[in-house]
C-alpha atoms as an extended CHARMM CRD file, in Angstrom:
* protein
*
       128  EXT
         1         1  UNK       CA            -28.9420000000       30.4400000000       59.4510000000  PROA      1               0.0000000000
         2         2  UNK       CA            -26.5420000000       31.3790000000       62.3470000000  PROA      2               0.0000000000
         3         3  UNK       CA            -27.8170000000       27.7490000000       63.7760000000  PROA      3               0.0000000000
         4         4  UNK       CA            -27.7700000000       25.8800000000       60.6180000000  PROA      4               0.0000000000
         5         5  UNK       CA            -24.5830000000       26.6810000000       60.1650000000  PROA      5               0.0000000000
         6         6  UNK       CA            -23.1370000000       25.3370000000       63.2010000000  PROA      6               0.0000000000
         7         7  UNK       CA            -24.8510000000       22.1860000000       62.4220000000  PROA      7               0.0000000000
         8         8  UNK       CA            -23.2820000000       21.5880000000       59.3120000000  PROA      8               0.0000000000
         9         9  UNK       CA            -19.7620000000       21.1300000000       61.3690000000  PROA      9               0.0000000000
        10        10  UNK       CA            -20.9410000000       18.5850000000       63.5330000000  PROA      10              0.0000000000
        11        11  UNK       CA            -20.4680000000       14.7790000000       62.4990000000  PROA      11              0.0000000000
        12        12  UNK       CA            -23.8750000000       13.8960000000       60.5170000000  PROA      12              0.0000000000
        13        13  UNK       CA            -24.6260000000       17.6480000000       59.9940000000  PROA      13              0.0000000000
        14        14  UNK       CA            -26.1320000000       17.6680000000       57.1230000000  PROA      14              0.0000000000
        15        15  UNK       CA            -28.4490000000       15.2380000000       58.7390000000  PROA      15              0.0000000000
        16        16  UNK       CA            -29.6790000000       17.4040000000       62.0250000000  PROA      16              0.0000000000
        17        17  UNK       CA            -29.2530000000       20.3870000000       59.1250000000  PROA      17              0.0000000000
        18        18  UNK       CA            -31.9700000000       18.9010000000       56.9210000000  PROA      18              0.0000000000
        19        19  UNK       CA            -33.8900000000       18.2820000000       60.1630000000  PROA      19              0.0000000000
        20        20  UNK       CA            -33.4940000000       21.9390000000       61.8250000000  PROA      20              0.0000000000
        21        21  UNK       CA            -35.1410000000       23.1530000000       57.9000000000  PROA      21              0.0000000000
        22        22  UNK       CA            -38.0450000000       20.8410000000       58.4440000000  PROA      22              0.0000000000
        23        23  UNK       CA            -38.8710000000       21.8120000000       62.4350000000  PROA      23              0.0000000000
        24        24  UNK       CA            -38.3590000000       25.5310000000       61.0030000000  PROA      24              0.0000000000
        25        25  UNK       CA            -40.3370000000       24.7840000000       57.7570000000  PROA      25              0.0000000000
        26        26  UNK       CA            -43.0150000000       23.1920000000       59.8280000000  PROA      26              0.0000000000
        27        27  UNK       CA            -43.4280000000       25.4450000000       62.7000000000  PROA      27              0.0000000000
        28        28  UNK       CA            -43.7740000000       28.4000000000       60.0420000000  PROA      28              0.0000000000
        29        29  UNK       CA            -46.6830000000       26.2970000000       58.3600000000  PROA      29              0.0000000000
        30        30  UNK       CA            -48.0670000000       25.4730000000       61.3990000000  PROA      30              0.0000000000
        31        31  UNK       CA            -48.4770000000       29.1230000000       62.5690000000  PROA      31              0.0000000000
        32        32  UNK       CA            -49.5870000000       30.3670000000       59.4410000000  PROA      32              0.0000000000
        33        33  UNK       CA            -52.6910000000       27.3580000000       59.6080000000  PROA      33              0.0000000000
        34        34  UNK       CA            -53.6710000000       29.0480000000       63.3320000000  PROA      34              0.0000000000
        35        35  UNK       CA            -53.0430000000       32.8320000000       61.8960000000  PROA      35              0.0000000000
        36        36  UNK       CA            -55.6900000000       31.6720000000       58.7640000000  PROA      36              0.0000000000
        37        37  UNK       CA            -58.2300000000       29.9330000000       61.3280000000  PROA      37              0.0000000000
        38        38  UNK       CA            -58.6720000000       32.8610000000       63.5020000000  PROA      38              0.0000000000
        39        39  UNK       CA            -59.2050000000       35.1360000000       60.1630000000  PROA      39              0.0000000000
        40        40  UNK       CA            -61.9310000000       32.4400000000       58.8140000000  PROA      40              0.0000000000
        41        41  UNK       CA            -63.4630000000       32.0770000000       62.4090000000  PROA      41              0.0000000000
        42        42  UNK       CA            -63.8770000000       35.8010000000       62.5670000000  PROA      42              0.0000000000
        43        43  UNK       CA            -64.9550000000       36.4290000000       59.1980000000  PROA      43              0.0000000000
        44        44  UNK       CA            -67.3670000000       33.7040000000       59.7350000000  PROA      44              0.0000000000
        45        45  UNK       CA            -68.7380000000       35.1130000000       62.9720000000  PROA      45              0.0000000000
        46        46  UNK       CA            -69.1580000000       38.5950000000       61.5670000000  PROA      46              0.0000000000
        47        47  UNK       CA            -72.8480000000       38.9710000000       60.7170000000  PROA      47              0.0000000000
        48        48  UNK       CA            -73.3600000000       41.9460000000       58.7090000000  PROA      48              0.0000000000
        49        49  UNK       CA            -76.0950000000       44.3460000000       59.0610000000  PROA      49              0.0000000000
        50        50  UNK       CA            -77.5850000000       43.1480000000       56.0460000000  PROA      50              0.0000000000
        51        51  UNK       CA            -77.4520000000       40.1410000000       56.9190000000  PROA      51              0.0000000000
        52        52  UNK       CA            -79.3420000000       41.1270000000       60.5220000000  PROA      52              0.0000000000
        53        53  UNK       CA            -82.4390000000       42.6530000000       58.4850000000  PROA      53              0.0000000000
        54        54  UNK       CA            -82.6730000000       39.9340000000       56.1380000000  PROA      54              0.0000000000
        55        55  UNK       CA            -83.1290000000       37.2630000000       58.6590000000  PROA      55              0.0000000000
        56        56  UNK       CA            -85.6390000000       39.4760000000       60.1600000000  PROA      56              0.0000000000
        57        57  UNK       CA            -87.7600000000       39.7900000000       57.1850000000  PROA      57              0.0000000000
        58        58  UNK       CA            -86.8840000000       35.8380000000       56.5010000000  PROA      58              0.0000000000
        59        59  UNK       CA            -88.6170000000       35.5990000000       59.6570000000  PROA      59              0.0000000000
        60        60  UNK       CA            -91.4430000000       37.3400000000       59.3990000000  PROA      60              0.0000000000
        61        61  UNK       CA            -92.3580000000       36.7210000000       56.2270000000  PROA      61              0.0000000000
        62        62  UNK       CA            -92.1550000000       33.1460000000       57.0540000000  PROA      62              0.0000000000
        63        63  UNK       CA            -94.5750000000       33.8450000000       60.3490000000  PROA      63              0.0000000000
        64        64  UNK       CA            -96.7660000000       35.9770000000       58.1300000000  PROA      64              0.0000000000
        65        65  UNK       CA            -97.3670000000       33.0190000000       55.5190000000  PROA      65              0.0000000000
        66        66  UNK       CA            -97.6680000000       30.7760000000       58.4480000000  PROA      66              0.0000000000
        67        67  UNK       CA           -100.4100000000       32.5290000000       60.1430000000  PROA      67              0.0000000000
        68        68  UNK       CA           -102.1600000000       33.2530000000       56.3390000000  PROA      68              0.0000000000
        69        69  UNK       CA           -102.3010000000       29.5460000000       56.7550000000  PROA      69              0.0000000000
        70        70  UNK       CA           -104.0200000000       29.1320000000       59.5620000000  PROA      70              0.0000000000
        71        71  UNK       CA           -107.0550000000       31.7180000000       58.5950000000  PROA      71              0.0000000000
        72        72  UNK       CA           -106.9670000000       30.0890000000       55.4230000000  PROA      72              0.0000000000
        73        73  UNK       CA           -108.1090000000       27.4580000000       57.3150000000  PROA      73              0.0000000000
        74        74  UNK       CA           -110.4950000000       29.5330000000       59.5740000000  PROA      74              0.0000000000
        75        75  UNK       CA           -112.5300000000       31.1050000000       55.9750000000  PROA      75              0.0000000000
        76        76  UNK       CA           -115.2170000000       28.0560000000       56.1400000000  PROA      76              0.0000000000
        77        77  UNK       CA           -117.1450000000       30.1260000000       53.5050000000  PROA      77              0.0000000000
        78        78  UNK       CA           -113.8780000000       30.2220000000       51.5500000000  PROA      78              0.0000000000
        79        79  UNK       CA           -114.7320000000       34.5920000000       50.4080000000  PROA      79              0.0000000000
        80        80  UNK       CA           -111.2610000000       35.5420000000       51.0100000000  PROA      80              0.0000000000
        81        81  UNK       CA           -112.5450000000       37.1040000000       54.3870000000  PROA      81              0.0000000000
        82        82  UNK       CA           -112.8490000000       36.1750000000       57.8890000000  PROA      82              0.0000000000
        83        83  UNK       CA           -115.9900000000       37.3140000000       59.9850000000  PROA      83              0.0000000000
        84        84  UNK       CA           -115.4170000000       37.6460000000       63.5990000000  PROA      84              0.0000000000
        85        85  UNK       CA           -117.8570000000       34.3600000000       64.3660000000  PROA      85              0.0000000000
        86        86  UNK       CA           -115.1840000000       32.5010000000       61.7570000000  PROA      86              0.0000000000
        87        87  UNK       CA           -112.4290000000       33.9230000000       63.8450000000  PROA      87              0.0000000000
        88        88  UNK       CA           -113.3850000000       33.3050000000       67.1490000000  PROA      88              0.0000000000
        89        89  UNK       CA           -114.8810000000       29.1940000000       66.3790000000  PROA      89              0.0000000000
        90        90  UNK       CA           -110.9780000000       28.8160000000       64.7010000000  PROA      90              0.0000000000
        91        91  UNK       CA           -109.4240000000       30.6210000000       67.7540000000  PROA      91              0.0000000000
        92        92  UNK       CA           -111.3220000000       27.7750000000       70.0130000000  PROA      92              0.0000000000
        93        93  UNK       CA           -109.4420000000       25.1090000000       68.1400000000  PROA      93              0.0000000000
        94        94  UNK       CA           -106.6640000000       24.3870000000       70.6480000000  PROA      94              0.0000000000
        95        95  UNK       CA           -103.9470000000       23.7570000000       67.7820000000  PROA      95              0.0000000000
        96        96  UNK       CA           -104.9020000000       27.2230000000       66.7340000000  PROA      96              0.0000000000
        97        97  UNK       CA           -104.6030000000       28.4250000000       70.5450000000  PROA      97              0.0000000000
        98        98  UNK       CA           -101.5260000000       27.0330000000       70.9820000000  PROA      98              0.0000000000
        99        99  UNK       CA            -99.6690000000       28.0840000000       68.2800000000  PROA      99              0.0000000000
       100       100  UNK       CA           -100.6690000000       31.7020000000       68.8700000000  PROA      100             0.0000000000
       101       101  UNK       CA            -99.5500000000       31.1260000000       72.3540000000  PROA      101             0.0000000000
       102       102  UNK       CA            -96.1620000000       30.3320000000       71.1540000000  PROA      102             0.0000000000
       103       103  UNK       CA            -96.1340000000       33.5870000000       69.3160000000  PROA      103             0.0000000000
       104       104  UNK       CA            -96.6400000000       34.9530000000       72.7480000000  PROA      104             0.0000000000
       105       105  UNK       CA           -100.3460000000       36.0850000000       71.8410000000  PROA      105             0.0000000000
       106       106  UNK       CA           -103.0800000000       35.3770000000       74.0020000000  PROA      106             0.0000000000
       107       107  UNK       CA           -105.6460000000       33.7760000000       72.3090000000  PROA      107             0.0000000000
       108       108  UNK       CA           -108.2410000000       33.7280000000       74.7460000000  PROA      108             0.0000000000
       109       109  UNK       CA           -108.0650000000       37.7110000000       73.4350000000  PROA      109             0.0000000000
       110       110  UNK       CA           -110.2780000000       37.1350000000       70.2360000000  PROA      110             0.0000000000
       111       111  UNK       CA           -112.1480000000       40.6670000000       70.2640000000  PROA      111             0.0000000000
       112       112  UNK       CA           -108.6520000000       42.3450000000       70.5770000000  PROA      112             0.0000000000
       113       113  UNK       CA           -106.5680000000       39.7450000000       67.8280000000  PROA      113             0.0000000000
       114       114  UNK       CA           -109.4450000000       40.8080000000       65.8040000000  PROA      114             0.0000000000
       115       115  UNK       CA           -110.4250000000       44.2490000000       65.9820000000  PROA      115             0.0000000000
       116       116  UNK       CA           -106.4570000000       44.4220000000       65.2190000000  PROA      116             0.0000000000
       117       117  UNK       CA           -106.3830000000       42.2490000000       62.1430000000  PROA      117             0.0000000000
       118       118  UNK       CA           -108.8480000000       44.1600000000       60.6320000000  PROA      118             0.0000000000
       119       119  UNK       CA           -107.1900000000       47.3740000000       59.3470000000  PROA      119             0.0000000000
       120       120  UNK       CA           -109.9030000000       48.6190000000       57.8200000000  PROA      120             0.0000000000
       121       121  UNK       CA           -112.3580000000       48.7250000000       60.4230000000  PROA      121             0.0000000000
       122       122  UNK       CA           -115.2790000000       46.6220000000       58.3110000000  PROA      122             0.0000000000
       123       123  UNK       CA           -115.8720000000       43.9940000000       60.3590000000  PROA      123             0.0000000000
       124       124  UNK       CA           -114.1820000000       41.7610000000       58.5120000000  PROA      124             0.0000000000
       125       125  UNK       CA           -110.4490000000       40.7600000000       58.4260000000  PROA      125             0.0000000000
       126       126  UNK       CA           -108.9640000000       40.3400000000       54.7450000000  PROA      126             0.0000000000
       127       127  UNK       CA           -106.1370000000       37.0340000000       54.4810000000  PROA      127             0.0000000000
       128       128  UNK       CA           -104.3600000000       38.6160000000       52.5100000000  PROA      128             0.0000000000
C-alpha cells in the first residue's frame, strides 16, 4: 500500500492507482493458477497402489479371456476340453503362433504349453 499510496499524489493517480491494483490483482491470480496446476499435475500423476494391482488384474484377466478365446476356437469337438492333438493342429495355425509369440511364448513348444495348461495331469486341458 506503501506504493499505492505514492501514486495517488501524482497527477492522474488514481489512474496508475487503479492500474498498480490490477498488475497486483493479476499477478496474485496468475500465481495461484501455476500453484493449482502443479497440485492437479501431481495428484494426477500419483498412481496409487491400488490402482497398480488393479491394472494388473485388468490385464490379465483381459489376456486370460483372450487366450479362453483362442482354445475356444481350438475344441473342434466342442466338450469343453482340449486334447493334446486339438492343441497342437491349433498351435500350427500361424495366427495362433503369432499371437502367443507376442505373449513372449514359444509356440513351437506345444508338449511344454501343454503339459502346463493341464493342471490336472489328465491329458486333457479344461478352457475354463
Amino acid at each position: 500500500m506503501q506504493y499505492a499510496e505514492t501514486l495517488r499524489e501524482i497527477s492522474m493517480g488514481e489512474f496508475y492507482f487503479s492500474m498498480f491494483n490490477f498488475y497486483i490483482a493479476f499477478c496474485v491470480v496468475g500465481l495461484f493458477n501455476v500453484v493449482t496446476g502443479v497440485f492437479v499435475d501431481s495428484a494426477v500423476c500419483t498412481r496409487t497402489e491400488d490402482e497398480i494391482v488393479q491394472g494388473y488384474l485388468d490385464e490379465m484377466r483381459s489376456m486370460t479371456e483372450s487366450i479362453k478365446g483362442f482354445l475356444k476356437k481350438a475344441d473342434k469337438d466342442a466338450s469343453g476340453t482340449l486334447t493334446y492333438e486339438e492343441f497342437q493342429a491349433h498351435m500350427a495355425n500361424p495366427v495362433v503362433k503369432a499371437y502367443f509369440s507376442g505373449l513372449d511364448i514359444d509356440p513351437d513348444e506345444t508338449k511344454i504349453i501343454f503339459t502346463l495348461l493341464d493342471s490336472d495331469c489328465n491329458g486333457d486341458i479344461d478352457i475354463e
